[in-house]
SETOR-452430 format. One record per atom (N, C-alpha, C, O, CB): residue number from 1; residue in one letter; x, y, z; atom name. Coordinates in Angstrom, 3 decimals. Glycine has a CB too. Layout:
+-----+---+----------+----------+----------+----+
|   k | r |        x |        y |        z |  a |
+-----+---+----------+----------+----------+----+
| NUM | A |        X |        Y |        Z | CA |
...
+-----+---+----------+----------+----------+----+
***
This chain:
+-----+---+----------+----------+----------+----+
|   k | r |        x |        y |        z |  a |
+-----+---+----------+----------+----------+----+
|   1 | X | -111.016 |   24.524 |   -6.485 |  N |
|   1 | X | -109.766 |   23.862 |   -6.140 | CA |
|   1 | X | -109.507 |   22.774 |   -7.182 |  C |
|   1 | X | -110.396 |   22.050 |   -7.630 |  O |
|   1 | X | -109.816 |   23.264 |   -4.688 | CB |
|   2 | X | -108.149 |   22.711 |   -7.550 |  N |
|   2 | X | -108.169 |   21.529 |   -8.482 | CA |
|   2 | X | -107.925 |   20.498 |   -7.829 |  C |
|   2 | X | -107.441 |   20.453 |   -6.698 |  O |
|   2 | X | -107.303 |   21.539 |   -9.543 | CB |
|   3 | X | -108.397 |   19.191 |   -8.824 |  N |
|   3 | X | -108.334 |   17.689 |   -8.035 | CA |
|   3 | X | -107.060 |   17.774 |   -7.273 |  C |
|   3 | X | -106.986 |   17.759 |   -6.045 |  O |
|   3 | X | -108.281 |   16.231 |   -9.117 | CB |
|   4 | X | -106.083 |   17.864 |   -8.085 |  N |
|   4 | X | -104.370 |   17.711 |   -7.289 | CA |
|   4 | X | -103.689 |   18.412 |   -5.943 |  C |
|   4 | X | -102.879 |   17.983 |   -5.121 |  O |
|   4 | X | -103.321 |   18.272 |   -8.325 | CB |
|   5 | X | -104.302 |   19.541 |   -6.070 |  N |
|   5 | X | -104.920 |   20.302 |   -4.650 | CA |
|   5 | X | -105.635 |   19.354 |   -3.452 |  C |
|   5 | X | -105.185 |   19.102 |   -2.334 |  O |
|   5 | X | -106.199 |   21.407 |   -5.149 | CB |
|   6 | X | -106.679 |   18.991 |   -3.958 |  N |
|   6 | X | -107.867 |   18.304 |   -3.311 | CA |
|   6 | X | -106.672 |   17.107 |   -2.694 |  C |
|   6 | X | -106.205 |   17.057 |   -1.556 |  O |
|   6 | X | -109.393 |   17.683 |   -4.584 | CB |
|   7 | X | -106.457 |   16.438 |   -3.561 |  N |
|   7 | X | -105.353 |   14.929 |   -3.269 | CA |
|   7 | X | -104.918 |   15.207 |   -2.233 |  C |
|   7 | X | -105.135 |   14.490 |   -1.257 |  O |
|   7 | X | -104.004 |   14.514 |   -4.224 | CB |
|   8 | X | -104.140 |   16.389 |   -2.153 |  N |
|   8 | X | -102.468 |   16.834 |   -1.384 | CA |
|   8 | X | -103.110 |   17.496 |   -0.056 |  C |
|   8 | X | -102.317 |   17.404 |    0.882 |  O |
|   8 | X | -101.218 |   18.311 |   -2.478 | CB |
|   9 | X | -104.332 |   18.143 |    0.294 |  N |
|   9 | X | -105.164 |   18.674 |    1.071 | CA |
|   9 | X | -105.606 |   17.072 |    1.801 |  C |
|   9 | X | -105.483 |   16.979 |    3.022 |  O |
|   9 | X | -106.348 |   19.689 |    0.203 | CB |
|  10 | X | -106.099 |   15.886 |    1.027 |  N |
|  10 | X | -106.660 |   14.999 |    2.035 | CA |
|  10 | X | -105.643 |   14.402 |    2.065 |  C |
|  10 | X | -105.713 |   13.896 |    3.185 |  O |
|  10 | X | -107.864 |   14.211 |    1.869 | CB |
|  11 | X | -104.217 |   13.902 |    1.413 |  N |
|  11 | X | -102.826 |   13.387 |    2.055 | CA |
|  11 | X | -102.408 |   13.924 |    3.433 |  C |
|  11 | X | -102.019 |   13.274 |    4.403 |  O |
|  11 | X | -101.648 |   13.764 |    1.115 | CB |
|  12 | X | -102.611 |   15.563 |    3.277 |  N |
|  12 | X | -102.358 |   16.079 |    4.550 | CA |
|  12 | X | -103.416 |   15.878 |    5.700 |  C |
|  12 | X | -102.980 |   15.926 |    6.850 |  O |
|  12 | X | -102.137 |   17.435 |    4.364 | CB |
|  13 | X | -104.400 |   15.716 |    5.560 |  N |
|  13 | X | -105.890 |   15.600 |    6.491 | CA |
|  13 | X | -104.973 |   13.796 |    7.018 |  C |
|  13 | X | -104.593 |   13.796 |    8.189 |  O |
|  13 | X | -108.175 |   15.554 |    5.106 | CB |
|  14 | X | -104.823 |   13.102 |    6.598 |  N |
|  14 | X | -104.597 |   11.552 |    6.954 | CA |
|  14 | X | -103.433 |   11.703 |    7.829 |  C |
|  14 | X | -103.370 |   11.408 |    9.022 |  O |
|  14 | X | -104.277 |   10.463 |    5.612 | CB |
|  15 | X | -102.134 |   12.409 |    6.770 |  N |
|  15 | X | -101.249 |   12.134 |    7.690 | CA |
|  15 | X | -101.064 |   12.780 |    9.252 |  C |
|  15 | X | -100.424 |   12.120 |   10.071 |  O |
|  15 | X | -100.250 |   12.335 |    7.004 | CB |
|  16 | X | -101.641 |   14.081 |    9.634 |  N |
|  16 | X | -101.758 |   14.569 |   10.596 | CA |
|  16 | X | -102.728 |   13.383 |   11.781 |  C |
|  16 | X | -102.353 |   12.848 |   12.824 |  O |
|  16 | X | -102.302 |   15.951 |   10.145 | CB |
|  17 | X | -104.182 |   13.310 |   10.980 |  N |
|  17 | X | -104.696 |   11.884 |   11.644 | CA |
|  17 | X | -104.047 |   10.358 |   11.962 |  C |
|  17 | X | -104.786 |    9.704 |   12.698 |  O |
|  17 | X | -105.665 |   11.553 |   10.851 | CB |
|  18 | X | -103.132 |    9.843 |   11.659 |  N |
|  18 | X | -102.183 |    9.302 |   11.426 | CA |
|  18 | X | -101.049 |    9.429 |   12.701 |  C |
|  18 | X | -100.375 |    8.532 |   13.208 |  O |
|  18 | X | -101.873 |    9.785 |   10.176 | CB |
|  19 | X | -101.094 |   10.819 |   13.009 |  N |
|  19 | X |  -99.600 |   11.518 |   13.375 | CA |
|  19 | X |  -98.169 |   10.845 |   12.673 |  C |
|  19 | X |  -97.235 |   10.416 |   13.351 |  O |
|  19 | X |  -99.382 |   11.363 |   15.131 | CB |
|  20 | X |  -98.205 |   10.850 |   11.288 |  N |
|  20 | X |  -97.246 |   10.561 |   10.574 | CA |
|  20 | X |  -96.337 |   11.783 |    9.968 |  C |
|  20 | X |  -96.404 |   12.884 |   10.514 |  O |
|  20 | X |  -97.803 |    9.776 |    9.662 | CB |
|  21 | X |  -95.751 |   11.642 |    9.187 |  N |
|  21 | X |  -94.806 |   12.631 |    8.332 | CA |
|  21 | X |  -94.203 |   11.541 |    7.060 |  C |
|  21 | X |  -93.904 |   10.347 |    7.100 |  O |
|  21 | X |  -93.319 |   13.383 |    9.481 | CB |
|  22 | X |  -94.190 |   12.343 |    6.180 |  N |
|  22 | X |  -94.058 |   11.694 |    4.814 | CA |
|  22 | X |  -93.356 |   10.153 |    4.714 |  C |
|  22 | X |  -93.804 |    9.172 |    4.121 |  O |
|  22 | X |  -93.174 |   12.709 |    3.944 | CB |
|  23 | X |  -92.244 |   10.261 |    5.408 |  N |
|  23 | X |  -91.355 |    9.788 |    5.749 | CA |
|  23 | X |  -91.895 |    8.290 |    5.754 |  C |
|  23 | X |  -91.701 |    7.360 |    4.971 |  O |
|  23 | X |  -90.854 |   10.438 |    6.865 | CB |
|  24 | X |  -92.844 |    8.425 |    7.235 |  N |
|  24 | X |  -93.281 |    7.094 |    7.382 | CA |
|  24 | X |  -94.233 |    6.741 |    6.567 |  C |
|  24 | X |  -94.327 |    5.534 |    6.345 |  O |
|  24 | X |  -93.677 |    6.817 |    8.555 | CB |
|  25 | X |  -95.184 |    7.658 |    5.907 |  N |
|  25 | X |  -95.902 |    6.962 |    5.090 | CA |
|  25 | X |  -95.562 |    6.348 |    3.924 |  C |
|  25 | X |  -96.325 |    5.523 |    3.424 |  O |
|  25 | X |  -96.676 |    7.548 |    4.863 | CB |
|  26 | X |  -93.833 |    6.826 |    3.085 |  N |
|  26 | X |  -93.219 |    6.122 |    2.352 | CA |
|  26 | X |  -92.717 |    4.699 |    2.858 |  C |
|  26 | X |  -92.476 |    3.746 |    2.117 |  O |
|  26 | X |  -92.325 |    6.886 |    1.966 | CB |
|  27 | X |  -92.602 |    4.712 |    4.224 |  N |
|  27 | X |  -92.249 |    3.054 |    4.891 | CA |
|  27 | X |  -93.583 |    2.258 |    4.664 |  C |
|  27 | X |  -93.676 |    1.252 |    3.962 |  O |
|  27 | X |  -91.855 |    3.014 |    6.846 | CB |
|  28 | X |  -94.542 |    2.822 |    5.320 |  N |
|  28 | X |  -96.183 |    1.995 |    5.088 | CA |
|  28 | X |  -96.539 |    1.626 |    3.562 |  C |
|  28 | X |  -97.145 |    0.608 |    3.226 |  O |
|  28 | X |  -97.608 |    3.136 |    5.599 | CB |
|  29 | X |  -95.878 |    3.000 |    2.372 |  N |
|  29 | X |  -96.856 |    2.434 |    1.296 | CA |
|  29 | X |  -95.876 |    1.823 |    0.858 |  C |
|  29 | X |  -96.305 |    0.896 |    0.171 |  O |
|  29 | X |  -97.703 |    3.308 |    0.249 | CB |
|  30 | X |  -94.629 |    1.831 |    0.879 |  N |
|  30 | X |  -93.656 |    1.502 |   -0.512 | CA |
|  30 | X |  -93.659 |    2.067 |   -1.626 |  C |
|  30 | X |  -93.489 |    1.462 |   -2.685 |  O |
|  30 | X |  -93.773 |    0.375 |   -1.018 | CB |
|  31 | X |  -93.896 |    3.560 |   -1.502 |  N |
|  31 | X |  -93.778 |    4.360 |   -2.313 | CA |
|  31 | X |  -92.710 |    5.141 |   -2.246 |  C |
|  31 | X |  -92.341 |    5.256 |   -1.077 |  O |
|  31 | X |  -94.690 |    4.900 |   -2.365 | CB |
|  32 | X |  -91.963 |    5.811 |   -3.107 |  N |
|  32 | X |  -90.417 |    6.403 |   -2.722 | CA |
|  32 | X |  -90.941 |    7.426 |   -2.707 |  C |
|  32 | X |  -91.766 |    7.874 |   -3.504 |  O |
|  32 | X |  -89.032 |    6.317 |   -3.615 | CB |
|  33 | X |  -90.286 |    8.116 |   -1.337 |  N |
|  33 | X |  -89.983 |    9.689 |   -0.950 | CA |
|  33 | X |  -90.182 |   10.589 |   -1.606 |  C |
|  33 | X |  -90.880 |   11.595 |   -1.485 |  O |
|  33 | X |  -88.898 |   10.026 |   -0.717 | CB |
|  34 | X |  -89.325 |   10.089 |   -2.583 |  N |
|  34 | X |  -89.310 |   11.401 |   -4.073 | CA |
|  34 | X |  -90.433 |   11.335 |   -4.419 |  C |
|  34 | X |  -90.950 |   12.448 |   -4.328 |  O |
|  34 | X |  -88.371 |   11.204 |   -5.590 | CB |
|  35 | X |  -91.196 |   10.496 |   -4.828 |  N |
|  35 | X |  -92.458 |   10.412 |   -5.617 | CA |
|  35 | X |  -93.513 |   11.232 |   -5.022 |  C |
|  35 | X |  -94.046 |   12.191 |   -5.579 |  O |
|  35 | X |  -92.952 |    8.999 |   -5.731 | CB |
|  36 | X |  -93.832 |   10.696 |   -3.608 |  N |
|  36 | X |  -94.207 |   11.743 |   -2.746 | CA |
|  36 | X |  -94.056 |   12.972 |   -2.149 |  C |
|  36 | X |  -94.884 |   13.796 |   -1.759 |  O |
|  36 | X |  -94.248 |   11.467 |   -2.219 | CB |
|  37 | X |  -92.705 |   12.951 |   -2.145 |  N |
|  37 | X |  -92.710 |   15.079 |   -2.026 | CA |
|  37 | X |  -92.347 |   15.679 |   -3.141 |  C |
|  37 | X |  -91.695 |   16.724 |   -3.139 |  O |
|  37 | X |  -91.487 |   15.942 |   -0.904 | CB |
|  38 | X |  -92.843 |   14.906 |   -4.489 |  N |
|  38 | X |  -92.844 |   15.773 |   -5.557 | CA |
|  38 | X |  -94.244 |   16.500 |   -6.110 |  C |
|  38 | X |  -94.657 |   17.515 |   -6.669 |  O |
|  38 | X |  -92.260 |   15.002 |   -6.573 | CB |
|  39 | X |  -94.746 |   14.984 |   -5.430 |  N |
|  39 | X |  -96.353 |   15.693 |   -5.593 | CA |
|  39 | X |  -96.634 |   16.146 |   -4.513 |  C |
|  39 | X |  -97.795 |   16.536 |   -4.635 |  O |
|  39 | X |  -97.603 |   14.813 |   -5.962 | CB |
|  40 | X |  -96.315 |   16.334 |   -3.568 |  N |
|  40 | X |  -96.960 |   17.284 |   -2.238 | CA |
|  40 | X |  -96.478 |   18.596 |   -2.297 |  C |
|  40 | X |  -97.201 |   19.544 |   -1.992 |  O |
|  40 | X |  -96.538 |   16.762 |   -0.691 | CB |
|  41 | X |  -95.042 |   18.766 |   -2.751 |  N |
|  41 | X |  -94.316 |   20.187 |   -3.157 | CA |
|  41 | X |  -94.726 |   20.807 |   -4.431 |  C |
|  41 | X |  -94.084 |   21.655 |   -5.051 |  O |
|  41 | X |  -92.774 |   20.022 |   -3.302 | CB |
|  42 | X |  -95.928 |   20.268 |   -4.774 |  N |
|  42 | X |  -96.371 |   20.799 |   -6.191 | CA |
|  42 | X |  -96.075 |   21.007 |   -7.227 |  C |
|  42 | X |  -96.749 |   21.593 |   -8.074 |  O |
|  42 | X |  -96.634 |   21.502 |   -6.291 | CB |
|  43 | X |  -94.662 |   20.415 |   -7.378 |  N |
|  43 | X |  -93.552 |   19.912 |   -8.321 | CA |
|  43 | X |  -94.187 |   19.277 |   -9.851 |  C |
|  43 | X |  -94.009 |   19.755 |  -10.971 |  O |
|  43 | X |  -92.676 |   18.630 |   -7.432 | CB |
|  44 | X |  -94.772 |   18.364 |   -9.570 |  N |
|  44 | X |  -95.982 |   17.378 |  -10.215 | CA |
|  44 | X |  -97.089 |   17.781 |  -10.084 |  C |
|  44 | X |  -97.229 |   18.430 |   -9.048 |  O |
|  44 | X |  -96.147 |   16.092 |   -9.731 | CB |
|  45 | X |  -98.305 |   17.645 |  -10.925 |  N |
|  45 | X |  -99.822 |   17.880 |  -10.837 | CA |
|  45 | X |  -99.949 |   15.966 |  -10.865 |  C |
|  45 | X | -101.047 |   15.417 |  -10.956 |  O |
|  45 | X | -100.710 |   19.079 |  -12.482 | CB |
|  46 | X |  -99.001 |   15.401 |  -10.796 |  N |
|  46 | X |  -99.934 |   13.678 |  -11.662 | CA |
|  46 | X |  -99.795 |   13.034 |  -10.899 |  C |
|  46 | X |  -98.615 |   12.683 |  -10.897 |  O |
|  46 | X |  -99.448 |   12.704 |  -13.056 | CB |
|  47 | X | -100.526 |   12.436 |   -9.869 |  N |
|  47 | X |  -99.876 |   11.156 |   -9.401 | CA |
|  47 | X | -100.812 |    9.979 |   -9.440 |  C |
|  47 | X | -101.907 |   10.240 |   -8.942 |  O |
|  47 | X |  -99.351 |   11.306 |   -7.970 | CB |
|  48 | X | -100.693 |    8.902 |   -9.840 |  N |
|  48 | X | -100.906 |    7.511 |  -10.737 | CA |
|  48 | X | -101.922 |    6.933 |   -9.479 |  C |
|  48 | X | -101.723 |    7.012 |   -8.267 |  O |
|  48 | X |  -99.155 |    6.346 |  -11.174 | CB |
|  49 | X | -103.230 |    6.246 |  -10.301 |  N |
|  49 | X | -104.086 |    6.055 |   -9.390 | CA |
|  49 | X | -103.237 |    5.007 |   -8.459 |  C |
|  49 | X | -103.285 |    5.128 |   -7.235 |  O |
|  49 | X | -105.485 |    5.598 |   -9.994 | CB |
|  50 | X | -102.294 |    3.759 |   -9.202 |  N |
|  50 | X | -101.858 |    3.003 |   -8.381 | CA |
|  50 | X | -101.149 |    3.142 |   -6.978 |  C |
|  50 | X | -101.191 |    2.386 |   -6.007 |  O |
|  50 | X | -101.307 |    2.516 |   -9.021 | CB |
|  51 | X | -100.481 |    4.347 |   -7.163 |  N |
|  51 | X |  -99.806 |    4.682 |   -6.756 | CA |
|  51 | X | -100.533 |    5.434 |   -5.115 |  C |
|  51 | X |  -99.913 |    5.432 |   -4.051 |  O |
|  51 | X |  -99.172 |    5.283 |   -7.848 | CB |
|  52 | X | -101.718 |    5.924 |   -5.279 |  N |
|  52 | X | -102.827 |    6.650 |   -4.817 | CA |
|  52 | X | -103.102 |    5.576 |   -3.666 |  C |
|  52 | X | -103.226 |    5.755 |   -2.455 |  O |
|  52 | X | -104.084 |    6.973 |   -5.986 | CB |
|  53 | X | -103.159 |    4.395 |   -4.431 |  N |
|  53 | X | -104.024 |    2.853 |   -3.800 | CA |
|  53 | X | -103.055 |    2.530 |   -2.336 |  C |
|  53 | X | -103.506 |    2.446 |   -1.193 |  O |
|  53 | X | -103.841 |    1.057 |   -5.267 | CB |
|  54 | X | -101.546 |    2.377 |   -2.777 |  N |
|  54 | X | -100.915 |    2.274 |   -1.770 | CA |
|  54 | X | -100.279 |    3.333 |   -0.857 |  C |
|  54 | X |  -99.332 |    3.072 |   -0.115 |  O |
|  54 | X | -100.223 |    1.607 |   -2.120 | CB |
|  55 | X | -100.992 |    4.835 |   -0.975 |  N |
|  55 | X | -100.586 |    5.672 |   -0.280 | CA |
|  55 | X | -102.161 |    5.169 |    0.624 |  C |
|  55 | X | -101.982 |    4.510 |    1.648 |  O |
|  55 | X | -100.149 |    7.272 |   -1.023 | CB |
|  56 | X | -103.090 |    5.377 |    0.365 |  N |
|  56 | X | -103.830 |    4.920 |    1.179 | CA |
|  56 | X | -103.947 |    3.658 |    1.935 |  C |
|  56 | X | -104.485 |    3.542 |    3.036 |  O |
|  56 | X | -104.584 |    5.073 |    0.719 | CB |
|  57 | X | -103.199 |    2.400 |    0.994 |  N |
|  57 | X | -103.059 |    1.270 |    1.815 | CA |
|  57 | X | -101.725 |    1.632 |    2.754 |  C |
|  57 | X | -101.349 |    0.524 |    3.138 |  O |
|  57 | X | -102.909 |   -0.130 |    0.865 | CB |
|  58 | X | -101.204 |    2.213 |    3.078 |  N |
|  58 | X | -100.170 |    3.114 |    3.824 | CA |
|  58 | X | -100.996 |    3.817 |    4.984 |  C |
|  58 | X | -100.597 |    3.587 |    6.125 |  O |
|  58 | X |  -99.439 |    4.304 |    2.762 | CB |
|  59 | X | -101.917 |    4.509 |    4.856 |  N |
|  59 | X | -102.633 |    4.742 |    5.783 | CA |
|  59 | X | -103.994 |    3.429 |    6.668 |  C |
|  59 | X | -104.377 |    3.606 |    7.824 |  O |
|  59 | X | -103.132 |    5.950 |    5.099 | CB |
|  60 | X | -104.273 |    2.744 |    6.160 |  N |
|  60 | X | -105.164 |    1.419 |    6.590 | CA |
|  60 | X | -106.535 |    1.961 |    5.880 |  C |
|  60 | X | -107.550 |    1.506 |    6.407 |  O |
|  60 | X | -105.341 |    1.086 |    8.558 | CB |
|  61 | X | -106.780 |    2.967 |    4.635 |  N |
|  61 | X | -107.702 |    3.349 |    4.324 | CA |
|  61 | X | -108.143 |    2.874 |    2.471 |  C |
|  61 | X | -107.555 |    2.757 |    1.396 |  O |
|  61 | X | -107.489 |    4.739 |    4.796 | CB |
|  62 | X | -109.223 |    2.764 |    2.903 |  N |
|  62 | X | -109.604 |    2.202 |    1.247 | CA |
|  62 | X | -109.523 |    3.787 |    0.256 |  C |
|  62 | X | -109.514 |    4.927 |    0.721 |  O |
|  62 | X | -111.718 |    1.323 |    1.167 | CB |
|  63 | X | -109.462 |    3.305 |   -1.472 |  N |
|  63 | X | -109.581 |    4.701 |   -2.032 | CA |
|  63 | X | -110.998 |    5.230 |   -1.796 |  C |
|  63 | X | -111.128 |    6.412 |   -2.116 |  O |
|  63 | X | -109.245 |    4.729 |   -3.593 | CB |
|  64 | X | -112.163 |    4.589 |   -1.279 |  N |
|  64 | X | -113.077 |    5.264 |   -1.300 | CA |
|  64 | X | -113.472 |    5.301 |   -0.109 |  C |
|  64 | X | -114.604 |    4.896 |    0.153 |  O |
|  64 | X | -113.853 |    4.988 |   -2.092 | CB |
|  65 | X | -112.580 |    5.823 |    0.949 |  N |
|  65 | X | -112.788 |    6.411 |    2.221 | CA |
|  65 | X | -111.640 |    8.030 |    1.656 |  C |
|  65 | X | -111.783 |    9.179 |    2.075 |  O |
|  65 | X | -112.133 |    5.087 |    3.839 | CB |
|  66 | X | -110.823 |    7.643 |    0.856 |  N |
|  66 | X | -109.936 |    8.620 |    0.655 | CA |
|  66 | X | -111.159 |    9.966 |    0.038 |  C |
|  66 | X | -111.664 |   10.952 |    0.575 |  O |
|  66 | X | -108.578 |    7.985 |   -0.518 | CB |
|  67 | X | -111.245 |    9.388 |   -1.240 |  N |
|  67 | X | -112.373 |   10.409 |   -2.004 | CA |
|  67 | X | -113.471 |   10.607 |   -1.257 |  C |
|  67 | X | -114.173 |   11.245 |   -2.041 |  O |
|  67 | X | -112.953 |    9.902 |   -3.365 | CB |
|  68 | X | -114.167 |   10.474 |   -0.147 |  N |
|  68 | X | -115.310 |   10.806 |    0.545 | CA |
|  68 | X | -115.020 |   12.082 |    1.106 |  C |
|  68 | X | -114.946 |   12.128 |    2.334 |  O |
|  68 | X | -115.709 |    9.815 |    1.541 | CB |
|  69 | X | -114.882 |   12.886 |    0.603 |  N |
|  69 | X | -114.677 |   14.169 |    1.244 | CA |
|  69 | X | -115.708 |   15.640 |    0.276 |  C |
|  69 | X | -115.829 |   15.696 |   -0.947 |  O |
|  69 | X | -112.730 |   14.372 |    1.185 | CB |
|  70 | X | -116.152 |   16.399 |    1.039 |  N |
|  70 | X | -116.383 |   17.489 |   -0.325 | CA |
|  70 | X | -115.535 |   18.019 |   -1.035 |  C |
|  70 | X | -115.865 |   18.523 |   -2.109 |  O |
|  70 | X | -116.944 |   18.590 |   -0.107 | CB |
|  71 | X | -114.369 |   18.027 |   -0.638 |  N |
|  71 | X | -113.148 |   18.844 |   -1.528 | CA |
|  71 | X | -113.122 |   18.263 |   -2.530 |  C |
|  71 | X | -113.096 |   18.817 |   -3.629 |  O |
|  71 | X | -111.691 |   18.923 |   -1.066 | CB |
|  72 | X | -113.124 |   16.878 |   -2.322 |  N |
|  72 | X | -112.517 |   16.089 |   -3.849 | CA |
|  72 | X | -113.979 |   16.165 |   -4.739 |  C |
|  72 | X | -113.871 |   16.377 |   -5.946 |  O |
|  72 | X | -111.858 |   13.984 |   -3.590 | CB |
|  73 | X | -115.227 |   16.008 |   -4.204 |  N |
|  73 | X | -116.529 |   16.455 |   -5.005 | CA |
|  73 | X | -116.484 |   17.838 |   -5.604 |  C |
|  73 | X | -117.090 |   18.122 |   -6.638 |  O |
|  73 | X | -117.781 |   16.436 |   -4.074 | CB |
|  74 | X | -115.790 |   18.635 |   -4.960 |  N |
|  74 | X | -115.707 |   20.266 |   -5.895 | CA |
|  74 | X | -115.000 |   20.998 |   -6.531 |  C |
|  74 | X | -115.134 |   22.143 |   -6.963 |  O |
|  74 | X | -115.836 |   21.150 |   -5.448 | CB |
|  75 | X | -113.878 |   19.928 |   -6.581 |  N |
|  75 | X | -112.587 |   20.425 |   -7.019 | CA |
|  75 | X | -113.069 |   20.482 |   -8.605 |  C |
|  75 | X | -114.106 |   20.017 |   -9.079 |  O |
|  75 | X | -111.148 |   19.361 |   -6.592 | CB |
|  76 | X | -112.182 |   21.072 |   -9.165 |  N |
|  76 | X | -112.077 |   21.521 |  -11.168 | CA |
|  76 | X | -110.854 |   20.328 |  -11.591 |  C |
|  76 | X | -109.710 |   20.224 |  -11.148 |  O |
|  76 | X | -111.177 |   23.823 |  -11.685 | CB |
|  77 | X | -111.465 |   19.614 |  -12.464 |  N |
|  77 | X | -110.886 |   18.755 |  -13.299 | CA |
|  77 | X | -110.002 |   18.851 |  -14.065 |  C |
|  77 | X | -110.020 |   18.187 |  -15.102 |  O |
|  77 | X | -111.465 |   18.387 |  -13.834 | CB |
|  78 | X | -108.911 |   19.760 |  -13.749 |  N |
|  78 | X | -108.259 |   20.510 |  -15.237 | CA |
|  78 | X | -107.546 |   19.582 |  -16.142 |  C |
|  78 | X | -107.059 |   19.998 |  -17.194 |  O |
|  78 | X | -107.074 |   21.713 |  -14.928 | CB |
+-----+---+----------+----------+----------+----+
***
């Protein structure tokens, strides 16, 4: 699986935990909409660690509760 896969796989793992939808997690991070369903629609492979920081500070989660997963340990670096 590639990392960007991996990302968009644990975005979705949170927001379901969460019971959110994109929507609100653009209210929590202050990240715009677009930015986020460009990389979730696979539109984009890139999205900016900063950017990463406050999707998780959007969820109440540090980045290294985010990356604790095996997916993101096995994913391909492309």
């Amino acid at each position: 699986m590639r990392l960007s896969n991996a990302i968009r796989k644990r975005i979705k793992y949170y927001l379901k935990q969460n019971d959110m939808n994109v929507w609100e997690l653009c209210k929590r991070s202050g990240i715009p909409c677009s930015t986020i369903s460009t990389f979730m629609s696979g539109k984009t492979e890139l999205l900016k660690l900063d950017t990463l920081l406050h999707i998780c500070e959007g969820f109440g989660i540090t980045l290294s509760e985010f990356f604790n997963d095996p997916s993101i340990d096995n994913s391909e670096q492309d």
